[in-house]
N, C-alpha and C positions, 0 to 999 in steps of 0.2 A: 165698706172700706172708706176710710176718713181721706179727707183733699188732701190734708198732708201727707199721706204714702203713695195716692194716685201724683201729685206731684213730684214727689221723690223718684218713683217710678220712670214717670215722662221723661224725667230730667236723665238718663243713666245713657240714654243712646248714642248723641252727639249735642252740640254746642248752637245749633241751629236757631235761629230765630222762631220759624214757621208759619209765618204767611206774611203778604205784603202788607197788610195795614198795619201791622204792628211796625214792620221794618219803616213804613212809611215817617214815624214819628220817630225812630231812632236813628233814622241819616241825621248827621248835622246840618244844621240853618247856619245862613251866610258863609256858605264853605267857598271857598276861593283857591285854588291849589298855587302854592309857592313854585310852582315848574312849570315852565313851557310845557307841552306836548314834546318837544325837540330835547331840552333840557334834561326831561324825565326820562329818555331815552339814554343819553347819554349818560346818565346816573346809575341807569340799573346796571350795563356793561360794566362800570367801572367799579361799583358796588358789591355785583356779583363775585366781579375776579377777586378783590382784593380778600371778599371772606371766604372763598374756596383756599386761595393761598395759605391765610393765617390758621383756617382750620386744619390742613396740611403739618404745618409746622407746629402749632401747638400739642397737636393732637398723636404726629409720627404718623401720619396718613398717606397715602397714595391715592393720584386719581385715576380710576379705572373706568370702560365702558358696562353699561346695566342693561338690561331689558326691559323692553317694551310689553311684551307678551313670553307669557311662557307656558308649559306644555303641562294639560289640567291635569292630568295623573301625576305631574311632578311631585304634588302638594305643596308645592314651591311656593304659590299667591299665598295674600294675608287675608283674613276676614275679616282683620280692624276691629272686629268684638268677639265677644261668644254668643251673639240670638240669635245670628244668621239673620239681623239686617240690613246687611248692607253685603250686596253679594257683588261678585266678577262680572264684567262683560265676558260672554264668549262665545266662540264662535267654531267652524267646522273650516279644516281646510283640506279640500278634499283631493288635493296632490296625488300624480300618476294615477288619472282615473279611480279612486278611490283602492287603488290597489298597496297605498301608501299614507293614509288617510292622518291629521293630527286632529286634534280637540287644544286649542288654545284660548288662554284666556288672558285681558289684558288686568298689566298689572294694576294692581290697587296701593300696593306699597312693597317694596325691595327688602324685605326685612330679612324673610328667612333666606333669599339669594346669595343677602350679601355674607351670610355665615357661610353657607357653600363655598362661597366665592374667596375666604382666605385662607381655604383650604387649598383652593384650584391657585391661589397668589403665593403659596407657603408662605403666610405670615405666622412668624414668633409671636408670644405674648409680646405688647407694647409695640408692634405691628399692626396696620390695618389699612383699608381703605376708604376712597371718598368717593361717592357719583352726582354725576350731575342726573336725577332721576326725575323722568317724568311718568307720570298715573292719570288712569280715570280712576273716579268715586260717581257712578251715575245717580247716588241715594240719595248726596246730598241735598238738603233744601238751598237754593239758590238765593244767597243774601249778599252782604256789603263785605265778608270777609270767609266766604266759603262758594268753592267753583265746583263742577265736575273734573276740572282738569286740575290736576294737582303737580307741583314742583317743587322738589325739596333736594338738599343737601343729605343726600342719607350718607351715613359713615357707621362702618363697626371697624372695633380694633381688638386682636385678641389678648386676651387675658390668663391668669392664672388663678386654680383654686383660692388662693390666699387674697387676691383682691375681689373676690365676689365678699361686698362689706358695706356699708354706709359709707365707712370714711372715704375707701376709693371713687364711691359712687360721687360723693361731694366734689373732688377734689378735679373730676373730667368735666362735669358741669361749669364748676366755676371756672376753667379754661376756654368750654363752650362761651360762658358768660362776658369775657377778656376780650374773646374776638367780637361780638357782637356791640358793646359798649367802643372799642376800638375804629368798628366798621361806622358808626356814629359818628364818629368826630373826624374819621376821612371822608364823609357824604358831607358836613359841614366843610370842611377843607374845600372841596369843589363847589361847591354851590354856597355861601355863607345866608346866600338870604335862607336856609332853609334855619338858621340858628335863631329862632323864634319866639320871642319872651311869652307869648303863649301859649307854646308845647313844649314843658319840659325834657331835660336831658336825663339819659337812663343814667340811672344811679350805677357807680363804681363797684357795688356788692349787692349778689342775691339774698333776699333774705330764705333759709331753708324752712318748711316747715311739714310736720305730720299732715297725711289726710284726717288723722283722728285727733290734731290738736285744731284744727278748722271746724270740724263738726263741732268739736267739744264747745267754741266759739260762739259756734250759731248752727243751735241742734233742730232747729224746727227749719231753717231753709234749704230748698232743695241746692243741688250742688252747684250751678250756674250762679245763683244768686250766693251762696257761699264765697265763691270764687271772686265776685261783686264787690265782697262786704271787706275781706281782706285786704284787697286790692287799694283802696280806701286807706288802710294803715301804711300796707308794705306795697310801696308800686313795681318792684318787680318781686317774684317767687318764683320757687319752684318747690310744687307739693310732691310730696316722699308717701309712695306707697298706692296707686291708685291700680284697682281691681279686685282687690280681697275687702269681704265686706266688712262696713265697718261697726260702730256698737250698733245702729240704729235697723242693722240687717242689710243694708244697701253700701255697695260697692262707692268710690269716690264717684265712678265711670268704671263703663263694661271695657275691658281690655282681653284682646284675643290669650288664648291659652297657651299659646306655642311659640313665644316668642319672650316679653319681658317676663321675669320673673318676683310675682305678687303675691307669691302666697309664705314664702321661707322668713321665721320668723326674725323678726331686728330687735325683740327686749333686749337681749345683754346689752347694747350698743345704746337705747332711748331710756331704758328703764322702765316701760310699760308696755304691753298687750301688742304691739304695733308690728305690720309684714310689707314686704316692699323693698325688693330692689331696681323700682324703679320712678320714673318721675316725671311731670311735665314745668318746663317754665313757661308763663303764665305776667304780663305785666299789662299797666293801665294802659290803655290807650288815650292821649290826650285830643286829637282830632274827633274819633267817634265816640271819646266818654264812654268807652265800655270796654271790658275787659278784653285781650289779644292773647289769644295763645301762640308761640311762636314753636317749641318745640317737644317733640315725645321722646323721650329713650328711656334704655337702665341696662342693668344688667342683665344678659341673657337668660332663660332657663339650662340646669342643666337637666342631666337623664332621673332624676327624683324630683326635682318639681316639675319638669314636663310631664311625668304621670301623676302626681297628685293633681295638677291643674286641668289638664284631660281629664281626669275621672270625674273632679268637683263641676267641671264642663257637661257632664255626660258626650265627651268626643272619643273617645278612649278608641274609638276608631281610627282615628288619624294615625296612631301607632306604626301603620301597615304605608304610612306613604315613606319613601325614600329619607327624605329632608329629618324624621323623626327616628328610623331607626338610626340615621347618623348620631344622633345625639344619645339615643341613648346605651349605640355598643361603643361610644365616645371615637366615634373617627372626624365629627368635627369640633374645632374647637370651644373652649368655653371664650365669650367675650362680652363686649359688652356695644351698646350701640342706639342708633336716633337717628332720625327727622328732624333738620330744618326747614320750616315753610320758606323757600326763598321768598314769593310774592308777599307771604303774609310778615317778612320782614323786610322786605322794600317799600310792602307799603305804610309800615309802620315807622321807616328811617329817615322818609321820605315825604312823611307828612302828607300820604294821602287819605280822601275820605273810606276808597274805593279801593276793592282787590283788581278790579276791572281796568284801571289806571296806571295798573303795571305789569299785567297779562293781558292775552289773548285771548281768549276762548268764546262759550256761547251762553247770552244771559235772556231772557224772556223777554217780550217786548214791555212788558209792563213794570218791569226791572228799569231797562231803560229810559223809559216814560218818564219814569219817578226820578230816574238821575238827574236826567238832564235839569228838571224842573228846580233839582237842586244845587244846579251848576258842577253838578257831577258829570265826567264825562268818559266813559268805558271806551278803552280802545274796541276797536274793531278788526 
């Protein structure tokens, strides 16, 4: 097997660096953070609210409360890909002497809940909701812009037939887009010295593009470094279509089967070969000079590509959980929906080096070692 498919390969899992000497040379030299400790604090509260609000309002959203854990036969948790690596914490709770016993597991992402959940909301098409949600991911490798703990703005909203499309898909993202570029220039508004002539400002428009006009780009680089090389022309994106593979046999990235929907063709719409309704935006980062993924969504599966995509999975067992037969005798709705990284877009609004700079959580000592030396300096 040639390097370039064993790399393409490596590349399909997650976004990770993978091990510290590498990460060693990819912190940035002479970093300096433009915030107090006190400052940055007060940044993220006010940062936080205002793009939960606009998301709100742009979007026709409600904020609801999410879960923490929930219950392993639900099939409710996500598994974030289809090779099963990257699994649940979980655990036994063995209530009323085990005469009442649960199996729970904590969440990894809200995805398929929050479809449940606009059922349990009665939401109409162009209805939905927002959470303020938080996850463990225990798989991750532990770097400069990936935790175990995870915090996101997830939102779905429901939909109708007629907008499971490209154009719709475009048209929520670029709102997603409004708030975010928005939420920029009120972080500047409170803090100006964060307005920084060397970290530019996000551009006013996405640029869209295919996962198969990327490859087509640059066919021999695995996908990380694709995403590199782009980034370079267009400093924000968001690639259309990641999960279904592409000419070279390999997917953009492995995305879970029971949730975005990446296999339902989009020719009439691009005019070539190309599936995906769904998408990540993806812009430069200029503090750590490397690429930032800020968010996942698209269009849900409905009951014909959650069995095409289960089968091409070989999961076609998931069928039998709850969360799946909903979809497919259609008692829940079609919609459409995503993940915001809150930290991963605080620390990119906010001009840090570090995800650890704007959360809490738990990094290795040798993580920290390496920060401080770089005048990086992870909350605790």
């Amino acid at each position: 097997m040639s390097t370039l498919i064993l790399d393409k390969k490596a590349d399909l899992a997650g976004p990770g660096i993978g091990n510290y000497e590498e990460l060693e040379k990819v912190l940035p030299k002479h970093y300096k953070s433009l915030l107090t400790p006190r400052e940055t604090q007060k940044a993220i509260f006010e940062v936080k609210r205002f793009i939960a609000d606009r998301l709100c309002e742009e979007l026709n959203l409600m904020m609801v409360e999410v879960p923490l854990i929930v219950d392993a036969e639900s099939g409710v948790n996500d598994m974030l890909d289809r090779d099963g690596s990257r699994s649940p914490i979980q655990f036994h709770i063995a209530n009323d002497r085990e005469r009442h016993p649960l199996d729970a597991q904590v969440v990894q992402a809200a995805t398929k809940w929050k479809r449940m959940a606009l059922r349990q909301f009665g939401c109409h098409p162009g209805e939905g909701i927002c959470t303020d949600m938080r996850a463990v991911r225990k798989d991750y490798f532990l770097d400069h812009d990936h935790s175990a703990y995870v915090d996101q703005w997830d939102w779905e909203r429901a939909i109708t037939a007629k907008q499971r499309n490209l154009t719709f898909l475009k048209e929520i993202v670029g709102k997603i887009w409004k708030v975010l570029v928005t939420a920029e220039q009120y972080a500047f508004d409170l803090f100006p010295k964060l307005k920084d002539r060397r970290y530019p400002q996000l551009p006013e428009e996405l640029t869209f593009l295919q996962a198969e006009e990327i490859l087509d780009m640059f066919p021999d680089l695995p996908r990380k470094q694709r995403e590199t090389a782009i980034l370079q022309k267009y400093p924000a994106i968001f690639i259309i279509g990641i999960g279904w593979p592409l000419a070279d046999g390999f997917p953009h990235e492995m995305r879970a089967a029971d949730y975005d929907d990446w296999i339902t063709s989009t020719q009439a719409e691009t005019g070539r070969a190309t599936h995906g309704l769904n998408g990540d935006i993806l812009v430069w980062n200029p503090v750590t000079q490397r690429r930032h993924e800020l968010s996942s969504m698209g269009i849900r599966v409905n009951a014909e590509s959650l069995k095409k995509q289960l089968e091409m999975s070989g999961q076609k067992e998931f069928l039998k959980f709850p969360y799946h037969q909903g979809i497919v005798d259609g008692d829940l709705p079609l919609s459409i929906g995503g993940g915001i990284g809150q930290s991963r877009t605080l620390m990119l609004l906010l001009r840090k080096a570090h995800l650890g700079e704007v959360s809490v959580t738990v990094w290795p000592k040798v993580l920290k070692t390496m920060c401080a030396r770089k005048h990086i300096f992870v909350l605790e």
